[in-house]
N, C-alpha and C positions, 0 to 999 in steps of 0.2 A: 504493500500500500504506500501511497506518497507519503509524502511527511509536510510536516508547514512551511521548512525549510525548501522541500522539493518547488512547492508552489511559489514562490518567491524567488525562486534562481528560474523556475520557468517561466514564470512573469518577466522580469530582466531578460531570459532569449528572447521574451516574442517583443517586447520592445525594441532590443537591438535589431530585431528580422525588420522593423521597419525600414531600417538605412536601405534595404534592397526593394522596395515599394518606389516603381512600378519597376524599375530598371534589370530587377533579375528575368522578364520575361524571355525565352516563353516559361522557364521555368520559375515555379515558387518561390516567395521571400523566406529565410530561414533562418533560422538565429541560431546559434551553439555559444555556450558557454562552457569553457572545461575548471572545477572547483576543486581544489586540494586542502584539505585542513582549513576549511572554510574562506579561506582567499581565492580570488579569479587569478587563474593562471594564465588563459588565454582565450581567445573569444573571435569570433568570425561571423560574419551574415553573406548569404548568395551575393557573388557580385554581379556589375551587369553583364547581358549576355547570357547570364544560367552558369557560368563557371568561373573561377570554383563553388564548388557548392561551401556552403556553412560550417561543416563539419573537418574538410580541407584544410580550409581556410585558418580552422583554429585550431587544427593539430599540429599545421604545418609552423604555428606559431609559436605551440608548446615546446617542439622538438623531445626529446627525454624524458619532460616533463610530465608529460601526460603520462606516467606509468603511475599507475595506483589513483589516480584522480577518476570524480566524477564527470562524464559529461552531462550535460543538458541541451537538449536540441529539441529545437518546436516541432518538426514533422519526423517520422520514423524514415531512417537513415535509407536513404537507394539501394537494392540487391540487384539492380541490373547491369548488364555493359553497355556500354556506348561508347562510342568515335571520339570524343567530347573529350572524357576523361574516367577513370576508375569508379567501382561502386562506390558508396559510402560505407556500408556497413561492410567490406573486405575491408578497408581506411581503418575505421575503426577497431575493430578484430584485431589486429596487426599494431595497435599502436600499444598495448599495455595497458588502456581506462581499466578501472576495478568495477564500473560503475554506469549504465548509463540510462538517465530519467528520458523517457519521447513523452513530448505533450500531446501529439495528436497522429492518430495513425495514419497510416499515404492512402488512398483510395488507390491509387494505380495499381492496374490487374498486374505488373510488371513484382510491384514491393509488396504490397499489401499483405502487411504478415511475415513475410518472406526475409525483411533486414532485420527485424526483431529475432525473428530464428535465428539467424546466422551469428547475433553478437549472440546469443545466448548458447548457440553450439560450440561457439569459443572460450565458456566457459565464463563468461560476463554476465553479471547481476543485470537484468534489465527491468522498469518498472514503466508503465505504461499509466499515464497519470490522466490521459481525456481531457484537457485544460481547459478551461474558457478561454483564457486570453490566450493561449495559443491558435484554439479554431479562431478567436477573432481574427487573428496576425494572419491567417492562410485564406480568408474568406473570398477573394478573387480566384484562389485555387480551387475552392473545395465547392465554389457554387458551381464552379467549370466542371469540374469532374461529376458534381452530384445532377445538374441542370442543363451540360452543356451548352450554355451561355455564360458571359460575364455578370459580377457581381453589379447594378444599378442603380446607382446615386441620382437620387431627384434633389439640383438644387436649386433654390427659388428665394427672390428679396420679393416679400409680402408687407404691405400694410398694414398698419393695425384694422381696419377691416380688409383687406382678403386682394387688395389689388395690386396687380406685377407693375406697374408704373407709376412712376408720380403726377401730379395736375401737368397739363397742357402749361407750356413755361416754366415750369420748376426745374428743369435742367435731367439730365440721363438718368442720374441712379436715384436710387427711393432710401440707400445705406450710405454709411459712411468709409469713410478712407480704412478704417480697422475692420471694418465687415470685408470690403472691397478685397485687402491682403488677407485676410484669412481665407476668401476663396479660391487665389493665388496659388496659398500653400495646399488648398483642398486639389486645385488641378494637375498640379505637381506629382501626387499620389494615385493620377487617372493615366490609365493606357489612352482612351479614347472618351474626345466628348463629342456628345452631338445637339443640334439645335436644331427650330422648324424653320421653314422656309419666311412665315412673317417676321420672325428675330432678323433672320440671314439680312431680310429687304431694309427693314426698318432701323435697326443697329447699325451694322458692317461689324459684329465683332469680330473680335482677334483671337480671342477665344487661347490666349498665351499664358504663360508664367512671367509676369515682369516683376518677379523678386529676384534682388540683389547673389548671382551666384547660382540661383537654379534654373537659369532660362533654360537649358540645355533641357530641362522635365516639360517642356509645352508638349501635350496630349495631341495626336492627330485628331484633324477636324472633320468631323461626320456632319451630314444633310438629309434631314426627311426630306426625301422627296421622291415623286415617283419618272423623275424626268433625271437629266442629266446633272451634275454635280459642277461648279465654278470647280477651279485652277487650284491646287491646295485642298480642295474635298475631297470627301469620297461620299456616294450618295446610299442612304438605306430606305429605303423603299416600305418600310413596315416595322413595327417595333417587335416583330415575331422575328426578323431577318437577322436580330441581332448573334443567333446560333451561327450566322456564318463569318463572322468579323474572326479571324483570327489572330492568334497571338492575343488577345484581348482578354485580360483578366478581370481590369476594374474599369465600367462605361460611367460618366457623368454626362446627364439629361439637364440642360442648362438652360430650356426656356423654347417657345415662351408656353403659353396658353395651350397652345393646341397639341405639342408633344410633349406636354405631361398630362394634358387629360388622357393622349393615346397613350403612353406607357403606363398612367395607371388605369385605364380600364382595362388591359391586355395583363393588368397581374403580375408587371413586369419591373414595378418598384419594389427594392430591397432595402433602399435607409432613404428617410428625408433628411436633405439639409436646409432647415427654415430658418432665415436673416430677416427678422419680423424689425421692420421701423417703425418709430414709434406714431410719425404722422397718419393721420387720416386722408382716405383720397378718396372724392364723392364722384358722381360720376357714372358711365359706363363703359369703362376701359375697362379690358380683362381682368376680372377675380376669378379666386377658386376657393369658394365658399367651403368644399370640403375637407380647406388644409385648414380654419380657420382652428386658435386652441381650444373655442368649444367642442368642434366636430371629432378635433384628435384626442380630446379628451375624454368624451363617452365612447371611443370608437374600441373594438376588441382584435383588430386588425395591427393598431399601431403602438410600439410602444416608448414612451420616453426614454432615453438613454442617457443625454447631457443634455446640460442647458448653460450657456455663459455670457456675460456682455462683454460685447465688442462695442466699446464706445457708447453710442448713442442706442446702440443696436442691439437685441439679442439672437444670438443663433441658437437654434432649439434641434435636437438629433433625435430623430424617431427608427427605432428599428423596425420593420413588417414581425407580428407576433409571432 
C-alpha cells in the first residue's frame, strides 16, 4: 500500500511532469523522481519530442546513485522497443532502485501491466498507488487512449450576466491585462486551439503565446469550418472530427458563441475555463446563459475545481462530473 510519504513524492512527479506539457508530444508528460534517505537525488520529466522519456532522464542523472533509492514516476514505466530509444522499465531493472512507487498505470496494449512485471521480475519492490494528481498530470494522455480524442478546454471571458463581449465602444476585451496573461500561460499548455468562423471575421486573433520566453509554446490554429481554412489554419469541419487531429493531446475551444455551444452540445467539453468580469453588458450580443454561476451551480454535470482572482477578474475551473 502507498504510504503518505508515497503521495507527496508522487504529487512532486506529477508537478515536475508539467515542464513536459505540451512539448513531450506525441508522447506523454512524465515526471520521475529518484529518493534516497529521504533526499531527491535526481529527477527528470519527458523532454520534447517524446525522448528521453522521465525515467532516463533521471537515472541518467543519478548515475550510481540510484542503487538502493526509491523511484517515483507518474505513468508505469515503457516495456516496449522502439527506434527512438530503450524501454523504461529494462532502464530501470538495470539500474539498482530498491524501490519503485507508479502513480498511474499506461493504458497502452504495448505496457499495460507489462513494465510493472518486468521491475518486479527483477526483483524490485513495486507499488502501484492510482494517484489523482498523477491521472491529472496524464489527462491529454489518458483521455486519448480512453476516448480517442484530445482532452477539451472551453475557455470563455463572461460577464457578470453571461455575455462574451463588452458594450459597443468599450474596447476588445471584457478582462483585464492579469486575466489576459493567464490565458497566455493557459495556451502554452495546449497542443491545438480552435475558434468559429465569426471570432476568425470579427477579431483576427493571433490566437499566440506572447509571454516573455514561451512564445516558442503558440498552439497550432484550428477553424470550424466546413469550407476551406486561411494561410496558418487548419480547418475542422465538426466538433466530432476532433478524433482525427493528430498528435493532439490537449484542444483549447477559444470562442466564440457558436463553437462552444457546438462542443458542448456534442458532449465534447472536459474542463471550463471561466474569466467572469465583473461588468455588466445589456444588450443582445452573444450570452451563454448556461455557463452563468447559477446554472453551474445547481448543474450535476459540472464541477468546481479552482477559483482565483486575476485582478479585477475571477477565473472559475469546472471539471465535467
Amino acid at each position: 500500500m502507498p504510504s503518505s510519504d508515497d503521495a507527496r513524492w508522487l504529487g512532486a512527479a506529477a508537478r515536475l511532469a508539467a515542464r513536459g506539457v505540451p512539448l513531450s508530444r506525441p508522447n506523454p508528460a512524465v515526471g520521475a523522481i529518484l529518493v534516497k534517505d529521504g533526499m531527491v537525488i535526481a529527477r527528470g520529466w519527458t523532454q520534447p519530442g517524446g525522448r528521453p522519456h522521465a525515467e532516463a532522464a533521471a537515472l541518467a542523472a543519478a548515475g550510481e546513485a540510484a542503487r538502493g533509492a526509491t523511484l517515483y514516476v507518474t505513468l508505469e514505466p515503457c516495456a516496449h522497443d522502439s527506434e527512438r530509444g530503450p524501454d523504461c522499465a529494462g532502464l530501470v531493472a538495470a539500474s539498482g532502485v530498491a524501490r519503485v512507487v507508479i502513480g498511474c498505470p499506461d493504458p497502452d496494449p504495448r505496457t499495460a501491466g507489462a513494465g510493472a512485471a518486468r521491475l518486479r521480475d527483477a526483483g524490485i519492490e513495486v507499488t502501484e498507488a492510482d494517484s489523482p494528481e498523477c491521472r491529472a498530470s496524464l489527462i491529454g494522455y489518458l483521455t486519448r487512449a480512453s476516448k480517442a480524442r484530445p482532452h477539451v478546454t472551453l475557455k470563455l471571458a463572461l460577464s457578470a450576466d453571461g455575455h462574451l463581449s463588452p458594450p459597443p465602444g468599450e474596447g476588445q476585451w471584457l478582462t483585464g491585462r492579469f486575466a489576459r496573461a493567464h490565458v497566455h500561460a493557459m495556451r502554452a499548455r495546449m497542443d491545438a486551439i480552435v475558434v468559429g468562423r465569426g471570432t476568425l471575421e470579427a477579431d483576427q486573433p493571433r490566437l499566440d503565446v506572447r509571454l516573455p520566453g514561451i512564445e516558442a509554446r503558440s498552439p497550432a490554429r484550428w477553424l470550424m469550418t466546413h469550407g476551406a481554412a486561411p494561410d496558418g489554419w487548419q480547418p475542422l469541419p465538426s466538433p466530432q472530427a476532433i478524433t482525427a487531429m493528430q498528435r493532439v493531446q490537449y484542444l483549447m475551444v477559444e470562442g466564440g458563441a457558436g463553437a462552444a455551444n457546438a462542443f458542448l452540445d456534442a458532449g465534447l467539453v472536459d474542463r471550463l475555463l471561466l474569466y467572469r468580469a465583473p461588468q455588466v453588458v445589456t444588450g443582445s450580443g452573444p450570452a451563454l446563459s448556461q455557463l452563468s454561476e447559477a446554472a453551474l451551480a445547481g448543474s450535476c454535470e459540472w464541477r468546481l475545481i479552482d477559483t482565483r482572482q486575476l485582478g479585477k477578474d475571477v477565473l472559475q475551473v469546472y471539471d465535467r462530473s
